[in-house]
N, C-alpha and C positions, 0 to 999 in steps of 0.2 A: 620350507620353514614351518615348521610345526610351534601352536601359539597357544598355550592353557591359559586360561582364564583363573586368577587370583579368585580364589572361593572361600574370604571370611570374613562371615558376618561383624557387626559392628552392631551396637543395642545402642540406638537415638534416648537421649537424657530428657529428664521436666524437672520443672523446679515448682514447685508450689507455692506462695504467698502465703507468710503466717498471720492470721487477726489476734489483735491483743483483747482478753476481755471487759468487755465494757464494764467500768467502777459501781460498786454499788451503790444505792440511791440512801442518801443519807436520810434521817426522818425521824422526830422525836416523839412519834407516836408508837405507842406501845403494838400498834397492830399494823403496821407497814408489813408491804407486801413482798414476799421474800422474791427475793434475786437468783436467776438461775446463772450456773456460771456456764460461758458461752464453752461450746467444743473445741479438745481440743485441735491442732491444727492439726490437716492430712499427716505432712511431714513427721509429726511427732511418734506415728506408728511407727516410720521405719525406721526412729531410733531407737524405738524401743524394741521393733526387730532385732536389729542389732546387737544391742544388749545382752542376748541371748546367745550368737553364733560362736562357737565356738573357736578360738584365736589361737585352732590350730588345721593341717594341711595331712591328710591322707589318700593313699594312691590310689587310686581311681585307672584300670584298663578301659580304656576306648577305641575303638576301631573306625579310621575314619576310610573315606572311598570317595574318587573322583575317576570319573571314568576307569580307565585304564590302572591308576595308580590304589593301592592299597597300603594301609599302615595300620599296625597295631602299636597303641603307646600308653604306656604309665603315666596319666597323667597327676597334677598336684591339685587336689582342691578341696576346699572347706569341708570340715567333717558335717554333714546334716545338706549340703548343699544337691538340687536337682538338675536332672537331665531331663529339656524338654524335647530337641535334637541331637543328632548325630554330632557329637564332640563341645556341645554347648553347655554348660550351668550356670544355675543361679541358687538363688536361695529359696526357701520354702516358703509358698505364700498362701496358700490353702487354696489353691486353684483359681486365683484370682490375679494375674499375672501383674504386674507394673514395671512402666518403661523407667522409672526412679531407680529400680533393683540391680548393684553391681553382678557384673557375668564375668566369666572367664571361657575361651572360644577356641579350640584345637581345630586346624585346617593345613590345607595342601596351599601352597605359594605356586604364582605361573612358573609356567617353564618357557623358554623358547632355545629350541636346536638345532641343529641339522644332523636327522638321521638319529641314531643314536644318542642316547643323551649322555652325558658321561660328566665325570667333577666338577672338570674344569666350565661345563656349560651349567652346572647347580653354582658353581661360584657366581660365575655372570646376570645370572636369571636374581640370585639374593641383590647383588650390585645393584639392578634393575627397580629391584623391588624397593630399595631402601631411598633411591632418587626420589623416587614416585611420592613414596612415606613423606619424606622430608619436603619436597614442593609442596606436598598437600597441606604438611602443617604448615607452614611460609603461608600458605594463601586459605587459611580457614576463614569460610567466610557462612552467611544465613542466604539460602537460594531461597530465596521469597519470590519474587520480582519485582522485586520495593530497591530500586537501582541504587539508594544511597545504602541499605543495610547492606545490599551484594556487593557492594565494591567497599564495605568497612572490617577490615580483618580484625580477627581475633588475638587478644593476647597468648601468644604460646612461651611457653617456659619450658627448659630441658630441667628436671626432676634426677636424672638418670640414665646415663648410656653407659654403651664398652663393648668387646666382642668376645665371642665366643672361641675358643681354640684349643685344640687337637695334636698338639706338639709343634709344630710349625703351620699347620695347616689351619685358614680361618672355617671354623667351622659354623658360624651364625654373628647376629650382632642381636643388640634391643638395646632398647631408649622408653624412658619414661617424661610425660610430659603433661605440665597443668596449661588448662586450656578457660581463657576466661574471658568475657565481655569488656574491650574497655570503657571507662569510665563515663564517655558522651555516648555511649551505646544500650542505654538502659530498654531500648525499644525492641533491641532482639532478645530475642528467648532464652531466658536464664537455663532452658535444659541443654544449652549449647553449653556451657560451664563446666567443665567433665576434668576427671584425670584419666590418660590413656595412654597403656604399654603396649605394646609393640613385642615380638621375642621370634627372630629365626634362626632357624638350626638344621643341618647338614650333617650327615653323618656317610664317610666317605662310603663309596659305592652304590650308595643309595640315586632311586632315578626319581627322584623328587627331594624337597624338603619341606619340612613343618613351619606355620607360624602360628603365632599365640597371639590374640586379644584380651585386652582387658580393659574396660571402662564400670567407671562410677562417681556419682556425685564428688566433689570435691569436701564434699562435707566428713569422709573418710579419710583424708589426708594422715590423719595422726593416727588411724587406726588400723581400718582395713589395707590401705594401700599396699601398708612394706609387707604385708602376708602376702599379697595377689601378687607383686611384684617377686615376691622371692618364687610363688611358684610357677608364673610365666617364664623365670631365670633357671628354672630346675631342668636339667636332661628329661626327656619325654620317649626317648628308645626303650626297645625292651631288646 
C-alpha cells in the first residue's frame, strides 16, 4: 500500500479588538488642552487594504511538486496578489506578513494504491479526502488544553458545495463554509472565525489530483469571498 501524505497548507486566522476613541473633554475655557484622537484600530488597515485590491482574478502559472508527483497549473488569483511559496498567495503587505491576510493555496491531495495508481484509485483517494474534510468540520474545535474550549465545537455553516464533472465522470467536488464561535464561547479565539473553501479536482489519467484552499476573515463575506470562491471553483489544468 503506498500512502501520500495531504500536503496543503491552511493560514491560522486573528481577530484583533477595536477601541472606541475616548470623548473629548468638554471645557469652557478658552485655553483647554487639545485632545488627540486615539489610533486608529490595527483592523482598520486591512480594510483599507482592501479597499484597493483589485475585484478582479488573473491567471497565474504555478508549478507545484511532491515527491514523485508534478503539475503545472493555471491558476486564478487576485491581480496585484503575492507568492511567498510554492502554489501559495496572498496580498501585498510591504514585507510585513499578517496571519489576518486572506490566501489562496494550490496543492497535491494523498493518494493511496496498490501499485499503480489509476482513476479509479484518484476517485477513492478524493472520497477519502472529503470524509476527512467533512469530520474535521463536524468537530471544529480550539486545541488549547483548556478541556471545556476542546470539547466546544464550532459553528460550521455550508456557504456552498456541488461537484465537479467531466461528462459522466466525477471529476472533483468543493464546499464552502463559515466557521464561527458560538455564542457562550467568547473565550476562544475570535481568529478561529474564518470562511474556508475547500476545491478538488481530477482530471482523467492524471496520477494525482489537485486541491485548493482558501481562508479569510469572515469580515470579507460580501466581498472578497465570491471572487476567491469562484477561483478555487475555476479548472487549474493546462
Amino acid at each position: 500500500m503506498i500512502a501520500r501524505a495531504l500536503a496543503f497548507s491552511l493560514v491560522a486566522l486573528c481577530s484583533c479588538s477595536k477601541k472606541e476613541s475616548a470623548p473629548a473633554k468638554s471645557s469652557g475655557s478658552a485655553g483647554s488642552a487639545k485632545v488627540e484622537a486615539a489610533p486608529p484600530p490595527i483592523d482598520a488597515a486591512i480594510d483599507a487594504g482592501f479597499a484597493v485590491w483589485p475585484a478582479t482574478l488573473e491567471d497565474r502559472t504555478v508549478s507545484i511538486e511532491w515527491h514523485d508527483m508534478k503539475a503545472t497549473l493555471t491558476a486564478r488569483v487576485p491581480v496585484g496578489w503575492i507568492s511567498r511559496s510554492a502554489g501559495s498567495f496572498t496580498i501585498e503587505d510591504g514585507g510585513n506578513p499578517s496571519p489576518m491576510q486572506p490566501s489562496i493555496s494550490y496543492s497535491f491531495g494523498g493518494i493511496s494504491c496498490d501499485g499503480e495508481c489509476d482513476d479509479k484509485d484518484m476517485q477513492k483517494s478524493m472520497a477519502d479526502l472529503w470524509k476527512s474534510i467533512d469530520k474535521g468540520f463536524a468537530q471544529v474545535s480550539y486545541n488549547s488544553g483548556n478541556e471545556r474550549m476542546d470539547n466546544m465545537k464550532l459553528d460550521v455553516k455550508t456557504l456552498d458545495e456541488g461537484a465537479f464533472t467531466d461528462g459522466k465522470y466525477k471529476a472533483g467536488r468543493y464546499k464552502g463554509v463559515k466557521i464561527t464561535r458560538p455564542a457562550d464561547a467568547q473565550d476562544v479565539p475570535a481568529f478561529l472565525e474564518r470562511l474556508e473553501a475547500t476545491c478538488s479536482r481530477h482530471r482523467k489519467g492524471d496520477k494525482y489530483y489537485v486541491v485548493v484552499t482558501v481562508v479569510m476573515p469572515q469580515q470579507y463575506e460580501q466581498t472578497l469571498w465570491p471572487l476567491m470562491l469562484e477561483a478555487c471553483k475555476t479548472p487549474w489544468f493546462r
